[in-house]
C-alpha positions, 0 to 999 in steps of 0.5 A: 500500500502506497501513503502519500502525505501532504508534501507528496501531495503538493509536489505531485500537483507541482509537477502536473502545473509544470507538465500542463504548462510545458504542453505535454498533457491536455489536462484540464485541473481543478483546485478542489472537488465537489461534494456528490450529488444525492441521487436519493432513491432515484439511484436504486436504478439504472434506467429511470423515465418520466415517459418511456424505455424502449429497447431494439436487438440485444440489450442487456442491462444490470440493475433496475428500470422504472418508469413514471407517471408512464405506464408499464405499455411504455416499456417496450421491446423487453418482453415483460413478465408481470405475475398477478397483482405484481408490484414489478415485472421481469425481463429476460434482458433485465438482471433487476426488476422492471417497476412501471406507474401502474404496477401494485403498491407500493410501486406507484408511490415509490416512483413518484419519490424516485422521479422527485429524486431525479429533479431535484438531484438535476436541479442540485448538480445544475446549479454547482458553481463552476470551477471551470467554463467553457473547457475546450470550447465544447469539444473534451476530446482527447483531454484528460479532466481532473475532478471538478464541476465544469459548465458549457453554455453551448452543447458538449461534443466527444469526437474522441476519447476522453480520460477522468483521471482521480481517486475512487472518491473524487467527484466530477459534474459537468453541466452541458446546456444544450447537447450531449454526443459521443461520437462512435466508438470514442470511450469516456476512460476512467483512471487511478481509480475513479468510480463511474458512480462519482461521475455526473452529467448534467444535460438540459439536451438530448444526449447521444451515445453513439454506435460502439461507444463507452460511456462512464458516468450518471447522465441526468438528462433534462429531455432524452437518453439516446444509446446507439447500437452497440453503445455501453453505459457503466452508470445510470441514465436518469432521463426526464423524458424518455430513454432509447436503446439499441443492442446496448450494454447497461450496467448501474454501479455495483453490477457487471457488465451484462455484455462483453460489450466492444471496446469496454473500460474496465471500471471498480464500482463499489457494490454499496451507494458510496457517496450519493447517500442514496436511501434504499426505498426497494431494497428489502436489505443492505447487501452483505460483502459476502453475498455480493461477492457470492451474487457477482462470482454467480453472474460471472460463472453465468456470463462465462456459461453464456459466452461460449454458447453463443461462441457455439451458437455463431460458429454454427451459425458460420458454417450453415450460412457459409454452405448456404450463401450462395441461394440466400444472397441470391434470394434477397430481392428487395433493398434494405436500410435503416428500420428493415426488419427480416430474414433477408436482414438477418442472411446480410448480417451474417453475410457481413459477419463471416466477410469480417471488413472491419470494426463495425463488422466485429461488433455486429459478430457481437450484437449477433444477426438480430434480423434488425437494420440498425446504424451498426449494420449500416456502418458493416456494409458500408465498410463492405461496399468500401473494400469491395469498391462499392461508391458511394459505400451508402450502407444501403442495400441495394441494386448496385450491392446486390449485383455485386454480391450475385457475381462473387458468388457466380464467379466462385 
């Protein structure tokens, strides 16, 4: 165990000046960090609406879901199981319980408190005095932040990776004013131990993750939570109206992982509420360490048991679609794109799959043929037409796609 006292304390942020001022790290300091935001006990969740969550392809999520004064018809593409009179429903995609409005009592109450909660705990992190403004001029890509509470009057842009560097109890909260995005792909890296949980975003926009990307952090969202296909969240995504998903990976403080989701930050999140003082208003009882060990080595053993029959699953999946691609790509008559949805969808995904062109492609081996026509089949077959000189390479399947695949296929 390394102690550092005071005089290393100053000598370290001496030498981070010095380093900072040379123009050898883009790294943003602050003189102190904030205080946590109390999420009260809109915290027991990962995924909290006012007006609705809904979910296309393969998503996974740790932790529970809830949305109100919606009803539990807002919830949609989770496949709810509700017994009689239920207080909560459950979900194949869901390890935790899915509350909704109109659900038994307690659970109407419970999650008007916990909306309450999300408010007041936006309105709390919006209005922290900033130690830093206009960082970047909206755009942290590639930055390293230090904690602290920073504020942009416009829209916050992520082109690419971003690192919050700091201790397991430092807190950052960054308040955006319009606009939140994650570009593709790019990751929000936590290091020397900062907890996902100490993270706050503030955002009176939208918010987008996009494709593939990794976001670390609590998002309290004044409008919407938009997860792009294959997007990963190690947080909660509070959002004041609705929250949107796409074969995503979604994992609340003191959960893992549900997915081995591309391109994943490995962050310790403490399986206890830690500094959001949150009280437990669904929990019967505080976790011991032992039985959170025992629950976390269970849903390892269970994610490993999955992994290899979906390993299995997709090297079958290989051979049968090798042996027969030369009849189903010839039988894809029509175009497809965006929003499609069928078996013809599912032969390209496979098709796109096994022709392994690139990131898009690997990440969609991931997600698996969902028969979906989502942004990261668009992204995989753009990076097709681009190898096979298709141009424009569109992501569209088309005439000009089709015509292509049909004389590979004569010609072997």
């Amino acid at each position: 165990m390394i102690t550092v006292n005071r005089n290393s304390l100053a000598f370290i942020s001496a030498a981070l000046f010095a380093l900072v001022a040379s123009g050898l790290a883009p790294i943003a300091a602050n003189a102190a960090g904030p205080a946590a935001v109390n999420l009260g006990t809109a915290g027991n969740f990962a995924i909290l609406s006012k007006t609705g969550i809904s979910t296309t392809g393969t998503t996974a999520v740790a932790g529970d879901l809830g949305v109100s004064p919606a009803a539990a018809t807002y919830i949609t593409g989770f496949a709810l199981n509700l017994p009689a009179a239920g207080a909560f429903s459950t979900s194949a995609l869901v390890t935790g319980k899915i509350y909704a409005s109109d659900y038994a009592d307690p659970t109407p109450a419970n999650l008007t408190t916990a909306v309450l909660d999300m408010q007041t705990a936006y309105t709390d992190a919006a209005g922290r005095a900033a130690g830093i403004t206009e960082q970047g001029a909206g755009n942290i890509g590639g930055l390293t932040l230090a904690p602290g509470v920073y504020k942009w009057s416009t829209g916050l842009a992520i082109p690419t990776d971003v690192t919050l560097s700091g201790g397991a109890d430092d807190i950052w909260i960054f308040q955006v004013a319009q606009n939140l995005n994650l570009s593709p792909a790019a990751k929000i890296i936590l290091s020397g131990g900062a907890q996902s949980r100490n993270v706050f975003w503030v955002v009176a926009g939208q918010t987008t993750i996009g494709t593939t990307a990794v976001f670390n952090g609590n998002i309290l969202d004044q409008t919407t939570i938009v997860l792009n296909t294959g997007a990963q969240l190690n947080g909660r995504a509070l959002a004041q109206t609705a929250v949107t998903l796409d074969s995503n990976a979604v994992a609340a403080p003191g959960y893992a992982n549900p997915l081995p989701a591309t391109g994943a930050i490995s962050t310790t999140a403490a399986p206890t509420v830690g500094a959001t003082s949150q009280s437990q208003t669904f929990a019967e009882s505080a976790p011991t360490a032992d039985s959170v060990n025992q629950s976390l080595q269970s849903q390892v053993n269970s994610l490993n048991a999955a992994i290899q029959l979906l390993q299995a699953q997709r090297a079958a999946q290989s051979v049968s679609s090798s042996a027969n691609f030369s009849s189903q790509i010839q039988g894809i008559a029509i175009n497809l794109g965006m929003g499609s949805r069928n078996n013809d969808v599912m032969t390209l995904q496979r098709f796109l799959i096994s022709q392994n062109k690139g990131p898009a492609a690997q990440t969609l081996a991931h997600a698996g043929a969902t028969a979906y026509f989502g942004n990261l089949t668009r992204l995989a077959l753009a990076e097709f037409q681009t190898q096979a000189g298709i141009n424009p390479p569109s992501g569209l399947f088309g005439p000009v796609t089709r015509a292509y695949l049909r004389s590979i296929i004569i010609n072997k």
